[in-house]
N, C-alpha and C positions, 0 to 999 in steps of 0.2 A: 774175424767175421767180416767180412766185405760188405759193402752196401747192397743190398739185397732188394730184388724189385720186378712187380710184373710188368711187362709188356704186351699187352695186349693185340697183339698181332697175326691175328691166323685168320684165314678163308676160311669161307663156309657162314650156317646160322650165327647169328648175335645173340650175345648175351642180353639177358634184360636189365634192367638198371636194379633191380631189386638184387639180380644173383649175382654182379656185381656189387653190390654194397655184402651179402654176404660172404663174399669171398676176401672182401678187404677186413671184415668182423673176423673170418678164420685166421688171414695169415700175419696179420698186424700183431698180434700180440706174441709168434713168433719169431719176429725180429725182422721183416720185410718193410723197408722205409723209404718205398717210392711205386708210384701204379702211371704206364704210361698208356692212355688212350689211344689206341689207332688199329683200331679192327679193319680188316679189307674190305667190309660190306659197310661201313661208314663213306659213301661217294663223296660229301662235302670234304673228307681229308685225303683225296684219294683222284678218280677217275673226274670228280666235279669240282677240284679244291678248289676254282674261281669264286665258287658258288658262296656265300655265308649257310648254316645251319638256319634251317628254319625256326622261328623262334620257342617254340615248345622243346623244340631238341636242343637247343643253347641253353636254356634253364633247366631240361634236364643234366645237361653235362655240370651244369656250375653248382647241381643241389650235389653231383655226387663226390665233385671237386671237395666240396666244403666235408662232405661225409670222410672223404682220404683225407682232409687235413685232420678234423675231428678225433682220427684216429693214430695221428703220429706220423699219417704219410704222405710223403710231395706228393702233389699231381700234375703229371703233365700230359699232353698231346703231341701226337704225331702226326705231321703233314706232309705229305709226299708232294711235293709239285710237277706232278706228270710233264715231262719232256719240256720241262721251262729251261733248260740246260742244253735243250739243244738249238732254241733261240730266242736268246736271252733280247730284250726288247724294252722299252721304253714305257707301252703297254702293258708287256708280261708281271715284269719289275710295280708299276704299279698293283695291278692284282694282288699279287704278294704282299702288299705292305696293306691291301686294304684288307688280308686276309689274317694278316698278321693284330693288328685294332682289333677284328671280332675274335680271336681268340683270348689276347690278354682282358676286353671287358667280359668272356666267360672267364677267366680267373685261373693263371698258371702259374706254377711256379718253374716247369722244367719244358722248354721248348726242343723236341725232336722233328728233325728236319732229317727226312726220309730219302733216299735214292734209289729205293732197291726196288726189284719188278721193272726195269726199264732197259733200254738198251742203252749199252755205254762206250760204244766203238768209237771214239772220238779221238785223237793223238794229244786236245788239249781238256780231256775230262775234267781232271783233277783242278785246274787252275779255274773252268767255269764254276764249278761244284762249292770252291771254295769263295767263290768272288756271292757267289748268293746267300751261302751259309753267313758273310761278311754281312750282307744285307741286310739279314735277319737279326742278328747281334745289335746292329746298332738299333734297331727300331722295334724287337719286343722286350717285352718288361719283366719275362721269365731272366732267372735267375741262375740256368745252369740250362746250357745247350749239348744237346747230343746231334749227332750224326751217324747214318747208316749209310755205308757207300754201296756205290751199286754194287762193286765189289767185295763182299760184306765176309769174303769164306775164300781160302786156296783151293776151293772146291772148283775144277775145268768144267764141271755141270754147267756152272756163274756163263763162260765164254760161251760155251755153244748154244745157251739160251739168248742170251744179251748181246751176243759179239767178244769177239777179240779183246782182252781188256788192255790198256794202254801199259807201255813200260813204265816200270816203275811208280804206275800208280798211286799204288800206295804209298809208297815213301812221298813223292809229290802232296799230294795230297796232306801229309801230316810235315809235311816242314809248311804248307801253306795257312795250314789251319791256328788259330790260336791254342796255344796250348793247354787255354783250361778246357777248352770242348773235348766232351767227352764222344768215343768212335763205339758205336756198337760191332760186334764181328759175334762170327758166330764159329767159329772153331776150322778145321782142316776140313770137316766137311759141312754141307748147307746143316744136315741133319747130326752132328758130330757123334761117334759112338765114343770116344773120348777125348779129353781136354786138361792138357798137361803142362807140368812149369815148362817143358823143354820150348813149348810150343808158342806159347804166351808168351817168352822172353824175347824168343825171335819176332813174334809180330810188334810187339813195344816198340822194339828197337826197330824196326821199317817203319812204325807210324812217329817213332819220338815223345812215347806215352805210352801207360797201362791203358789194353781195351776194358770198355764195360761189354763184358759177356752178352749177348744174346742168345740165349740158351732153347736151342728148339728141342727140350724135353719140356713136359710131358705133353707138349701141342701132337695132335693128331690129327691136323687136317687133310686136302686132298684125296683123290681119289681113293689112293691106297692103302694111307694112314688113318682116313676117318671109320674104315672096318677093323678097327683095333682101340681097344679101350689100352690105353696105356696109367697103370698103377703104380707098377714097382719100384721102392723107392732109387733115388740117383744112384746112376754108377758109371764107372769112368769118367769123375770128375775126383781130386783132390785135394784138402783142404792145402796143401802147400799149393795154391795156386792163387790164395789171397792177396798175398804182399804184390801179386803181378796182377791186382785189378784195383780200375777204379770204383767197376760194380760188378754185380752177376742178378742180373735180368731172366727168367725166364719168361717163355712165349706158352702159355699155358695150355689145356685140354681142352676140348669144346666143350665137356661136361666141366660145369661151373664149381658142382659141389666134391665129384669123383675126383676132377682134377687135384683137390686140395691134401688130397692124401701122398700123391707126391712132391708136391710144393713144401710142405712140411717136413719131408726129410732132407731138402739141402740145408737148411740151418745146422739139422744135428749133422750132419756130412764134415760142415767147416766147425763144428764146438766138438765133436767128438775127434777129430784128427784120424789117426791110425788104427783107433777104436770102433772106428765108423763099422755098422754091420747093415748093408741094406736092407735083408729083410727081416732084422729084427726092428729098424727104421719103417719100415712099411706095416709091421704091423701095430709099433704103438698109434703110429698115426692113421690107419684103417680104424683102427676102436675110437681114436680122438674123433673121427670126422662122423663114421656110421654105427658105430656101437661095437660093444663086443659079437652079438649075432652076428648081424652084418658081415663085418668085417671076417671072423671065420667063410665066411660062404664065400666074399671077393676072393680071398687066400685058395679056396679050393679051387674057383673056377678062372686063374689067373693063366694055367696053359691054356685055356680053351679060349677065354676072352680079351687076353691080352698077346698069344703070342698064334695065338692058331687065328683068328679071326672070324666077323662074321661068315667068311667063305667056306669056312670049315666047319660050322656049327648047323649046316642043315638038316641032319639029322638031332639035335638035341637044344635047338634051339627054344622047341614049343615048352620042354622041361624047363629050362633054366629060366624063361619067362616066368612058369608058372610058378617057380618057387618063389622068386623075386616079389612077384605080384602079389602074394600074403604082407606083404611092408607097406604101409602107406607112407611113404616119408619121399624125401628129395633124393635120397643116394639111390632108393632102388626105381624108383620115377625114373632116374635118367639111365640105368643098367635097363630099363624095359622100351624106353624110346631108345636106345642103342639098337638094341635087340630089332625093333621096330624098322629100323632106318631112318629114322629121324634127323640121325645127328650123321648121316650122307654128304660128302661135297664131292662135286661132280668138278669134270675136268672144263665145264664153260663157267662155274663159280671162280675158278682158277684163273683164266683169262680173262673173264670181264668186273671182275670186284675191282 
């Protein structure tokens, strides 16, 4: 089993602090032993990172820090420092270090220093990238650093968004990095449909290290993604892909408590081995999270809601509501704001979070 861990990382609505301490109550005692904070609608880590958290939202972070250790698992943050890399300054460089104090007096133990969403057309990326990460090592008080590069995926999506990425990048990049820092990546593609030793061994060896996975299942954000409730449990991931991480991070669902049904079957993924069945996976943990009822109903309306989507369900939308809506509870709350639109992210969430 790998070290196992959410990242909190998708566009669109924020979780509350409350569906966040239950989602760390869910997966904590399946063996996930790390939550890293850095939602895209958080602007103080993000489009405002200069900025400090207002102080209500720094004592919230630090009540739910305490609630992740409480339960067995690190907590750390994610801070992107919007285009400080493309000049790098005396100024800048301060900022960071004064941004660096307010996070470890909110209380971290894993510092993630973020690159990704940015443009990265530079010939000396890698070398700036790494001289800040340097930065950041000597002066917060976290205990274990992570890195996302802009170039996070062999995915060409990465180029024609961000620019050209520089040669050799990556290998730059991880011959300049310390070698305990851990590199998130996120597979062959941004969204990977699978993730194998062949693939892993080859990126190790261009970075000089095992990646810690960032895993963008079961997250559903975006335009396209947020019309699809994503359930079923993993697949096209391997448990022979352990020994080639340092972790396996996923980037979860916007539905807080829905999501948890397939966060639940990557543990049994890497414990069951070759035995893995995903949806015999998806449905113990369908009854684990929303009961036996429930959980039959998701299973039936899993082509409709998970692979046909909102766009397809105009005609049977008002049923499947209205069955739902007999539940008081949190799983069918969030399957009737799905239904709703609620859990919507638009293509300007996209660009300006």
């Amino acid at each position: 089993m790998p070290d196992l861990g959410i990242i909190e990382g998708f566009f669109g609505p924020p979780w509350s602090w409350r569906e966040r301490m239950a989602v760390v109550d869910r997966l904590a005692p399946a063996g996930y032993g790390f939550y890293h904070y850095a939602p895209k609608g958080d602007a103080h880590l993000r489009r405002a990172w200069q900025l400090p958290h207002p102080p209500e939202d720094a004592a919230a972070i630090a009540a739910f820090a305490a609630h992740c250790r409480a339960r067995g698992l690190r907590f750390g943050i994610g801070l992107t420092p919007f285009d400080l890399h493309r000049d790098v300054d005396d100024a800048g460089l301060a900022r960071l270090a004064a941004r660096l104090a307010d996070l470890d007096a909110i209380g971290i133990d894993d510092l993630a220093v973020l690159f990704d969403d940015m443009r990265g057309d530079l010939p000396d990326l890698a070398a700036r990238q790494a001289a800040i990460v340097d930065f950041c090592a000597a002066r917060t008080r976290a205990t274990r650093l992570y890195v996302c590069p802009t170039y996070y995926s062999d995915d060409r999506v990465l180029d024609r968004v961000f620019g050209e990425r520089p040669v050799d990048y990556l290998e730059t990049l991880g011959r300049l990095l310390d070698p305990a820092i851990r590199v998130y990546w996120t597979g062959e593609e941004v969204c990977a449909r699978e993730i194998g030793p062949g693939h892993l061994a080859d990126v190790g060896a261009r970075l000089g290290r095992p990646v810690c996975l960032w895993d963008n299942y079961p997250v559903n954000d975006g335009p396209r993604m947020s019309g699809h409730l994503h359930l079923r449990g993993f697949t096209g991931r391997s448990a022979a892909n352990a020994p080639l991480l340092s972790g396996h991070a996923i980037n979860p669902a916007l539905q807080p408590h829905l999501g948890c049904i397939p966060a639940l079957t990557l543990p049994m993924l890497y414990r069951d081995g070759t035995a893995y069945r995903y949806m015999a996976a998806f449905r113990a943990a369908a009854i684990a999270v929303a009961g036996p009822v429930l959980a039959t109903m998701l299973e039936a309306d899993l082509l409709a809601i998970e692979d046909g989507g909102l766009g397809r369900l105009t005609a049977r939308r008002a049923a499947i509501r209205l069955r739902y809506a007999a539940y008081d509870d949190d799983i069918a709350q969030e399957v009737i704001r799905w239904l709703d639109g609620g859990f919507s992210v638009s293509s300007e969430d996209v660009q300006t979070q």
